[in-house]
MARKE-518571 format. One record per residue: residue in one letter; x, y, z of N, C-alpha, C in turn. Coordinates in pm, whole numbers, padded with zeros to 5 digits, always signed. Example, Ala and Ser with C-alpha at 12.3 -4.5 7.8 and 13.67 -1.06 7.14 Angstrom:
# MARKE-518571
A+01319-00569+00780+01230-00450+00780+01320-00330+00780 S+01285-00225+00708+01367-00106+00714+01290+00003+00787 
//
This chain:
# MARKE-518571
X-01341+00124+01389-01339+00245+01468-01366+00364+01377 X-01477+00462+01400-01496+00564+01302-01419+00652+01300 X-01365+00715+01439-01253+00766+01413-01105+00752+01377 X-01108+00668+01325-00983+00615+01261-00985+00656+01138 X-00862+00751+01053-00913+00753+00922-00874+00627+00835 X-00785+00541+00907-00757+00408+00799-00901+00317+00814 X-00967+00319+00980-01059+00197+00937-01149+00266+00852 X-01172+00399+00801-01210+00449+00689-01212+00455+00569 X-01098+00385+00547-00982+00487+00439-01057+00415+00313 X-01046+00273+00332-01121+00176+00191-01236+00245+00138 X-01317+00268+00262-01435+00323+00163-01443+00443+00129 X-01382+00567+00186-01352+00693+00181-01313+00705+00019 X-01207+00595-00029-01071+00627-00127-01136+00513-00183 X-01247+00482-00228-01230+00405-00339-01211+00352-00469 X-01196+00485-00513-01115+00512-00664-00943+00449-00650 X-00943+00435-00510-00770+00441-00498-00760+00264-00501 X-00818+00211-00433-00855+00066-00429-00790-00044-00514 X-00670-00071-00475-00630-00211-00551-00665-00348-00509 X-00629-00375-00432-00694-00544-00356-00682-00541-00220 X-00824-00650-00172-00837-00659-00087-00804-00776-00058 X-00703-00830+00045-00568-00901+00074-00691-00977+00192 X-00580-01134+00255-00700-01208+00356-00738-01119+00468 X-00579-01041+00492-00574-00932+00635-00588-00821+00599 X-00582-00768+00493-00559-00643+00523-00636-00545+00315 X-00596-00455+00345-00609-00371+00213-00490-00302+00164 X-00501-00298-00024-00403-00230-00042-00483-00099-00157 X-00422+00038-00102-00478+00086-00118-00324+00204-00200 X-00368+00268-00330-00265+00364-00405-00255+00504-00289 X-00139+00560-00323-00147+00699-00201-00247+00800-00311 X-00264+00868-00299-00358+00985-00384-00174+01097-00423 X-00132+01090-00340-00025+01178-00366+00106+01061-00444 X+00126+01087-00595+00142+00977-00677+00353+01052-00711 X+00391+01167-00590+00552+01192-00588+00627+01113-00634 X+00601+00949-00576+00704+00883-00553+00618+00777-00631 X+00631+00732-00755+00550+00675-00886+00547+00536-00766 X+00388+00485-00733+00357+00343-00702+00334+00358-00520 X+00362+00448-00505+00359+00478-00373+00177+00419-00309 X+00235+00303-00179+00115+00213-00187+00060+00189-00036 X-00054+00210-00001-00069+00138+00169-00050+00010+00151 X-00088-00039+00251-00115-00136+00283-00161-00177+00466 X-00247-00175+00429-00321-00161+00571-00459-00299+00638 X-00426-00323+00770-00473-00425+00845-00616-00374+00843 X-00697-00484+00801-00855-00479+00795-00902-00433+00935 X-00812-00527+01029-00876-00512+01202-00825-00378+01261 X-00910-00301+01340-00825-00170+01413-00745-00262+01473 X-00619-00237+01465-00487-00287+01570-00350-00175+01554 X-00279-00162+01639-00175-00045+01644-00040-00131+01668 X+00004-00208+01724+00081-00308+01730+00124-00436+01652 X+00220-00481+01588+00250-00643+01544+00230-00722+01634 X+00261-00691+01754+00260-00804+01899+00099-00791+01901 X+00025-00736+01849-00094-00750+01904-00203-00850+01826 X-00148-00889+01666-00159-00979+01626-00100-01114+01668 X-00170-01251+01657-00158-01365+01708-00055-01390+01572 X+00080-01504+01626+00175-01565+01569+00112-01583+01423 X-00001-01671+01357-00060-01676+01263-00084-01544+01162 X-00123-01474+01231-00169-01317+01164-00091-01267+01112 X-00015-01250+01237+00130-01153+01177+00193-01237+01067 X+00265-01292+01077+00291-01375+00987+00179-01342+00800 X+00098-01390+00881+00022-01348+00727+00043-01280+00643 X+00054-01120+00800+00004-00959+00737+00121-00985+00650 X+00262-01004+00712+00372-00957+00690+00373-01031+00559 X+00365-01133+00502+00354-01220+00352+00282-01148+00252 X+00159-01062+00286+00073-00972+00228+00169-00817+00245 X+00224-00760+00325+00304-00711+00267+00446-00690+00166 X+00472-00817+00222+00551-00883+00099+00551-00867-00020 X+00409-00937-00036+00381-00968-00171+00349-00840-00254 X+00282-00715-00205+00245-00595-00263+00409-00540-00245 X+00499-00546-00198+00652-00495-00218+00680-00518-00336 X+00678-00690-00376+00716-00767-00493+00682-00729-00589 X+00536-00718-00608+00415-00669-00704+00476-00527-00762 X+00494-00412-00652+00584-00316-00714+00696-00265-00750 X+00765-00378-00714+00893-00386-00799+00916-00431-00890 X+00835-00554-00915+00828-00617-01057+00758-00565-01171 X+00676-00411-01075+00607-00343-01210+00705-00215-01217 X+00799-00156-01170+00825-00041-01129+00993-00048-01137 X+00987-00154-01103+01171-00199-01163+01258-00068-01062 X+01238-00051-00921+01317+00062-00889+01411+00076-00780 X+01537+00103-00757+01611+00123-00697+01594+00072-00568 X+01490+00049-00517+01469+00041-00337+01345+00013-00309 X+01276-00031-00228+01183-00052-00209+01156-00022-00050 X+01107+00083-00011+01111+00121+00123+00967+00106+00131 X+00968+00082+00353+00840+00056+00433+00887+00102+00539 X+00758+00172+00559+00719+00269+00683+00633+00136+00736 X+00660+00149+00927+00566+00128+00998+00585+00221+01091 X+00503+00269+01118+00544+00417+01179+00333+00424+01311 X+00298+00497+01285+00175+00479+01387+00153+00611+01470 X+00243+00687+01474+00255+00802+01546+00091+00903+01531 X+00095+00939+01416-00021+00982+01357-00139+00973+01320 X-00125+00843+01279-00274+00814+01281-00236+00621+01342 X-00295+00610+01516-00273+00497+01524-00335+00350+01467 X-00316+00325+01346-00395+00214+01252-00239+00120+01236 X-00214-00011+01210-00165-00071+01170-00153-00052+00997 X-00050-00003+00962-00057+00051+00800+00096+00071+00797 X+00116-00006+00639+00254+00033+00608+00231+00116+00487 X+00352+00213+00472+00383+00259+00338+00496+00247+00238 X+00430+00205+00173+00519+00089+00030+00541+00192-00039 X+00671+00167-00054+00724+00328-00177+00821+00294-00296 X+00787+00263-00374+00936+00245-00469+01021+00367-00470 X+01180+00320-00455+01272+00478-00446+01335+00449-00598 X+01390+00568-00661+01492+00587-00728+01609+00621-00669 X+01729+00607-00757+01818+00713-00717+01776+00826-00795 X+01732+00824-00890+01697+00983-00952+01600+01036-00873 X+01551+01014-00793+01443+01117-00712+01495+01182-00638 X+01437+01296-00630+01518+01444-00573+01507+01436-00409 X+01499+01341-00322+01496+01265-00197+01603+01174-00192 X+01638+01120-00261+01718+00992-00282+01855+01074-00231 X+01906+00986-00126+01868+00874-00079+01785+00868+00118 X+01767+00968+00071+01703+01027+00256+01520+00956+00222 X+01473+00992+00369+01349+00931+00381+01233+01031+00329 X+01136+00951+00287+01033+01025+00164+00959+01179+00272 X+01009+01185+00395+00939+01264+00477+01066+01339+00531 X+01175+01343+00443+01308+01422+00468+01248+01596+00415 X+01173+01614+00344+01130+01778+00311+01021+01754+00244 X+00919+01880+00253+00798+01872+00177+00812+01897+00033 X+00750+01820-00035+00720+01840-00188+00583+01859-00236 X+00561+01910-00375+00442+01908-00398+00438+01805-00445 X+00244+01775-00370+00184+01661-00415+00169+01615-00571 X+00157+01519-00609+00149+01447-00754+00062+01404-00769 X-00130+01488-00797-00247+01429-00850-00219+01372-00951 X-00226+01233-01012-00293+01175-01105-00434+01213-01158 X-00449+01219-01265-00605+01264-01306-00704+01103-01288 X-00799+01091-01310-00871+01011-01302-00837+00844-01355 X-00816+00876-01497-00800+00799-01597-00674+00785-01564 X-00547+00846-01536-00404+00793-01487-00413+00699-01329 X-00504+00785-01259-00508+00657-01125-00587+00530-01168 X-00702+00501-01221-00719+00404-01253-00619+00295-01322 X-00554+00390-01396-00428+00278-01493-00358+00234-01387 X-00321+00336-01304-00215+00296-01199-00229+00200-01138 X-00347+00172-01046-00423+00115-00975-00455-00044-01043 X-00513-00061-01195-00471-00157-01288-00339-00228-01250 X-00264-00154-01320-00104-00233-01314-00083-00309-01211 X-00099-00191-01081-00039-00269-00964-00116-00405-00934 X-00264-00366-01002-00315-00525-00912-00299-00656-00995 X-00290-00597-01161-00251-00729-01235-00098-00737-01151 X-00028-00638-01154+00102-00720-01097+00137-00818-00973 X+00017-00763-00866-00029-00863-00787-00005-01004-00804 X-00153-00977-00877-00252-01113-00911-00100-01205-00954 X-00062-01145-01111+00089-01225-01150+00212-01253-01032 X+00236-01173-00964+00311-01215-00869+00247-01323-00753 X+00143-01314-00751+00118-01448-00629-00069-01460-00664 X-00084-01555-00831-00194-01566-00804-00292-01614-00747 X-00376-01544-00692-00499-01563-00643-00461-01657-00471 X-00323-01719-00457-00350-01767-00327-00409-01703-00205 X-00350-01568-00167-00371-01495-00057-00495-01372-00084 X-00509-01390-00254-00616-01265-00278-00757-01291-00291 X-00832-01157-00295-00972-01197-00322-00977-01191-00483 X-01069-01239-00548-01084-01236-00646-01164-01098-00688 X-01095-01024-00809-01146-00851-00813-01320-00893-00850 X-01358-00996-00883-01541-00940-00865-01586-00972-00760 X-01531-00980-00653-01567-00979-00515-01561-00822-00413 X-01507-00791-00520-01448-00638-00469-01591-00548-00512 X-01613-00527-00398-01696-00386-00413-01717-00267-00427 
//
């Protein structure tokens, strides 16, 4: 759907681009507040879990899983919160956040008050973007992923 900015978002953000999962994409936020802060978003336009078949869901939800795991095992942090939310932009998309307790939010939700955004420069999102997907790959290799020279 073109007007969708998620069925967009991969190619829009592709500097942001960590792996592309069987269902879905995982993609870094550009706004880097909350260190690891991650989509994760369904390849197919869909707005609903019920609207995926028993098989799918299931999947998505293992692929979100696994990018939870991935950033905790790189990020070592207090909490690991997910948004499914849809209000705004209706795409099937979660947001993967590692919490601290030292973050000046903690322990309320990352959309409890506005903060300023956290650009990474170029060379810091790429690292970022690195980590998370070797941490991936190490956390569940290669079963559910594409292999990164498949990635375009």
């Amino acid at each position: 759907m073109q007007s969708c900015p998620m069925c967009t978002k991969w190619e829009a953000d592709a500097d942001l681009r960590i792996a592309e999962l069987t269902h879905s994409y995982v993609l870094l936020n550009r706004d880097q507040f909350f260190p690891g802060y991650t989509f994760v978003f369904t390849k197919d336009h869909v707005t609903e879990l019920f609207h995926l078949d028993r098989e799918t869901r299931q999947a998505v939800m293992e692929e979100v899983t696994l990018v939870a795991a991935a950033l905790y095992n790189l990020f070592i942090p207090d909490k690991i919160n997910y948004e499914l939310l849809g209000n705004m932009v209706p795409h099937m998309h979660w947001h993967v956040v590692p919490r601290f307790k030292v973050d000046r939010l903690w322990p309320r939700p990352i959309w409890a008050e506005p903060h300023d955004e956290v650009i990474l420069s170029p060379a810091e999102s790429a690292e970022r973007v690195a980590s998370i997907k070797k941490s991936i790959f190490a956390t569940e290799p290669q079963r559910t992923l594409r292999k990164p020279e498949q990635e375009g």
